[in-house]
C-alpha positions as MATLAB code, in Angstrom:
seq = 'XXXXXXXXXXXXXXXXXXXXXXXXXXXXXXXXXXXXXXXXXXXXXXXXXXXXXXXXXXXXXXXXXXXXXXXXXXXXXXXXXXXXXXXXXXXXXXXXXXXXXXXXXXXXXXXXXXXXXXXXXXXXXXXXXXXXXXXXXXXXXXXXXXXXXXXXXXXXXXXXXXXXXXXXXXXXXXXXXXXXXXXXXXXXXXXXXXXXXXXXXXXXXXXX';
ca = [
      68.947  147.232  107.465;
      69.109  146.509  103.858;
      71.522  144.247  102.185;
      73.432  144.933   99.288;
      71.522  143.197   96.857;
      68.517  145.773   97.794;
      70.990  148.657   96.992;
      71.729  147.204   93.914;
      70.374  149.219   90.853;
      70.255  146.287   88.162;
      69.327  142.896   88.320;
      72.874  140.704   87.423;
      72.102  137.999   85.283;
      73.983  135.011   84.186;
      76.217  135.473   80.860;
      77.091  133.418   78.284;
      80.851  134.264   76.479;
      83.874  135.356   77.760;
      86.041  138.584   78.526;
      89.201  140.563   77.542;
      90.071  143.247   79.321;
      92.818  145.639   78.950;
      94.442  148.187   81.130;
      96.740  151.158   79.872;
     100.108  149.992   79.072;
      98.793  146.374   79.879;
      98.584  143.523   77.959;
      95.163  142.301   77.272;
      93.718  139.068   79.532;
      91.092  136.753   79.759;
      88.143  135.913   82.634;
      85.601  133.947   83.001;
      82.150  136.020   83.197;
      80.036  135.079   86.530;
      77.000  137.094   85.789;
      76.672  140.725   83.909;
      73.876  143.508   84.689;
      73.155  147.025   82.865;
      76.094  148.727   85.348;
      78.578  146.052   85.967;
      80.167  142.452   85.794;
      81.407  139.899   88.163;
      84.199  137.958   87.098;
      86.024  134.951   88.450;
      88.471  135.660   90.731;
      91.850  135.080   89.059;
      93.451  137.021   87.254;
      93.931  139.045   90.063;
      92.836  142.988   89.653;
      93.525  145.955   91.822;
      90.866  147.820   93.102;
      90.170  151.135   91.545;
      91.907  150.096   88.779;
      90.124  151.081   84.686;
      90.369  148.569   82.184;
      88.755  148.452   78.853;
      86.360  145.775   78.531;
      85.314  143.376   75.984;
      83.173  140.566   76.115;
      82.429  137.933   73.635;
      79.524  135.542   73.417;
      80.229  132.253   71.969;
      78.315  133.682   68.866;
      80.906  135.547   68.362;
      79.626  138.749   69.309;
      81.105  141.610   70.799;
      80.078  144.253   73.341;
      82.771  146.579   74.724;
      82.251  148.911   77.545;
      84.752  150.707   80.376;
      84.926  149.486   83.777;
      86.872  150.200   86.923;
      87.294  147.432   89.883;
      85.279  148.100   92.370;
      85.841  144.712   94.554;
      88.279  141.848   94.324;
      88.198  139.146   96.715;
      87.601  135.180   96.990;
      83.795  135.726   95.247;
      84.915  137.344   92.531;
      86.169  140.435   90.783;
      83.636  143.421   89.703;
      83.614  145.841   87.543;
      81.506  149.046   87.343;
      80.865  150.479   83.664;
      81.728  154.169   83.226;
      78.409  154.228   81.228;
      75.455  151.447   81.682;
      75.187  149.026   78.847;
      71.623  149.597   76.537;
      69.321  146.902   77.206;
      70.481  145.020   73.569;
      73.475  144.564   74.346;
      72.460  143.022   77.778;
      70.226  140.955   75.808;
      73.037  139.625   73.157;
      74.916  138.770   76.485;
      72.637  137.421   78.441;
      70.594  135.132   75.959;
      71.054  131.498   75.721;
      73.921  130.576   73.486;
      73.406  129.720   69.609;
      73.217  126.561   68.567;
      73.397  127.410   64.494;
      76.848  128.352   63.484;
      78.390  125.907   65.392;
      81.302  125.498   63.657;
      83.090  128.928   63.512;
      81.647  129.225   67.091;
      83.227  126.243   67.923;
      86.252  127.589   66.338;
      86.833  130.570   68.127;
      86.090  129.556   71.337;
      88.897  126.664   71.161;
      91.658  129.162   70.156;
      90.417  131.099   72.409;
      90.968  128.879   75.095;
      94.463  128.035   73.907;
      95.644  131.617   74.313;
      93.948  132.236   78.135;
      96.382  132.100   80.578;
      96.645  128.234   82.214;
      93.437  127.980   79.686;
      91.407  129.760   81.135;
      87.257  128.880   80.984;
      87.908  125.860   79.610;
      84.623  124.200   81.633;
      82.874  127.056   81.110;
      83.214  127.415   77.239;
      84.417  124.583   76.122;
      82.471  121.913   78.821;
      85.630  120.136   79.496;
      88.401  120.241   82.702;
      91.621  121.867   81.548;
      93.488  118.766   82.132;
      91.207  116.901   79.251;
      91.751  119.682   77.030;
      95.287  120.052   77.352;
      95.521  115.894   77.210;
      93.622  116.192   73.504;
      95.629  118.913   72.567;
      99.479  117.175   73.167;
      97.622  113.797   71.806;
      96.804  115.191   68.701;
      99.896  117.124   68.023;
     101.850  114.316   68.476;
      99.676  112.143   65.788;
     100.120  115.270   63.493;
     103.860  114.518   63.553;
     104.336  111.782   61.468;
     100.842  112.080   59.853;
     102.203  115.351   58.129;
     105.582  114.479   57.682;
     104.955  110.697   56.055;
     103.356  112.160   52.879;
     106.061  114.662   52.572;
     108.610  111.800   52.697;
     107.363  109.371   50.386;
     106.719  112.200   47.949;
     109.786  113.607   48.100;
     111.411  112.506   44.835;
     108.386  114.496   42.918;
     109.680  117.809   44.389;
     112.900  117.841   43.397;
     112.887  119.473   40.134;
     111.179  122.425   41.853;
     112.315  125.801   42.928;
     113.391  126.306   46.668;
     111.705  129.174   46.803;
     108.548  127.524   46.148;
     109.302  124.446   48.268;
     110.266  126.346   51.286;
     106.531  128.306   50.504;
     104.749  125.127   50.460;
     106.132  124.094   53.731;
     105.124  126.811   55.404;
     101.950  126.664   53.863;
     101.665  122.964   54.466;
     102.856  123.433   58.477;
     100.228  126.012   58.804;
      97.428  124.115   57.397;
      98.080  121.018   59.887;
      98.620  123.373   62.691;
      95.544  125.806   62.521;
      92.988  123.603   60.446;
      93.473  119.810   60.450;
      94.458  119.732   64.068;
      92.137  121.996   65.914;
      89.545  120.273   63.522;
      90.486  117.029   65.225;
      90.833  118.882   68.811;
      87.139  120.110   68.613;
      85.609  116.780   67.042;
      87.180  115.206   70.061;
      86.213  117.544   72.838;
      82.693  117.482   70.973;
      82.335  113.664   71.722;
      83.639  113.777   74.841;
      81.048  116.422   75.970;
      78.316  114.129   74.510;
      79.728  111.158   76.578;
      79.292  112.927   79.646;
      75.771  114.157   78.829;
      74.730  110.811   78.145;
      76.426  109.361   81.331;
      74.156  112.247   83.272;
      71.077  111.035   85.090;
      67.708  113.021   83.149;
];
């Protein structure tokens, strides 16, 4: 009697990225991907998807790139969710997914991953993409937002007899301006240094 790996058509394989998927009248959600193959993909278990269910599928490698396909559930249960493609995937785009991840472009790599792992519900892949627990990530996060505090309000403050000859129009500009700069470049800059070196301290720490 064969098993069902001998009925399967295509080898799975394991992928490197992430997925969004997105049902009709649904909002859009985030998985971790197990392994991918030319008809289908097997995703972590939670979030939680009905069987028989369509959802439009998207899945990003941490280069950034995109392959998007239909799938409907086909199985759900403690091994993982899968999805069968409407229409098999070309053998390029298993390639882009499959393929080791990029080292070049680290930094807008970097980037994206870490806000993406900020918007995943309970965050989401966090070992996976980002090679840290969520607890450490979410502990790096709340420690650096509370250094940004007074970090971006002291220059503000001891500056503040300089500003006021200006307009407040302009001043309340520059604020947001000035909020926005701390909150999606200076601190993720400091989030992913961090999680950087701590993913380099446990590599060292690892037996060879």
């Amino acid at each position: 009697m064969s098993s069902p790996v001998d009925k399967r058509r295509h080898e799975r394989l394991p992928a490197h990225g992430e997925i969004r998927i997105k049902g009709k009248g649904r909002l859009g959600i985030y998985a971790v991907v197990l392994n991918v193959s030319l008809g289908g993909v097997l995703l972590s278990a939670t979030p939680s998807l009905p069987v028989g269910s369509q959802w439009n599928v998207s899945l990003r490698t941490l280069a950034a790139q995109r392959v998007q396909a239909m799938g409907t559930v086909v199985r759900n249960d403690d091994g993982g969710t899968a999805l069968k493609f409407a229409q098999e995937l070309s053998p390029s785009s298993l390639k882009i997914l499959t393929g080791a991840p990029e080292k070049a472009g680290g930094v807008i790599s970097a980037y994206l991953t870490y806000f993406q792992v900020g918007r995943n519900e309970r965050n989401a892949g966090c070992e996976h993409l980002l090679g840290v627990s969520r607890r450490t990530f979410k502990t790096v996060f709340y420690s650096t937002f509370s250094a940004s505090l007074p970090l971006a309000v002291a220059p503000v403050w001891f500056a503040r007899a300089a500003f006021q000859p200006w307009p407040v129009w302009l001043k309340i500009s520059l604020s947001f301006l000035y909020a926005g700069f701390w909150l999606f470049v200076l601190q993720p800059t400091m989030d992913v240094a961090i999680l950087g070196f701590i993913r380099k301290l446990r590599a060292a720490k690892q037996p060879a």
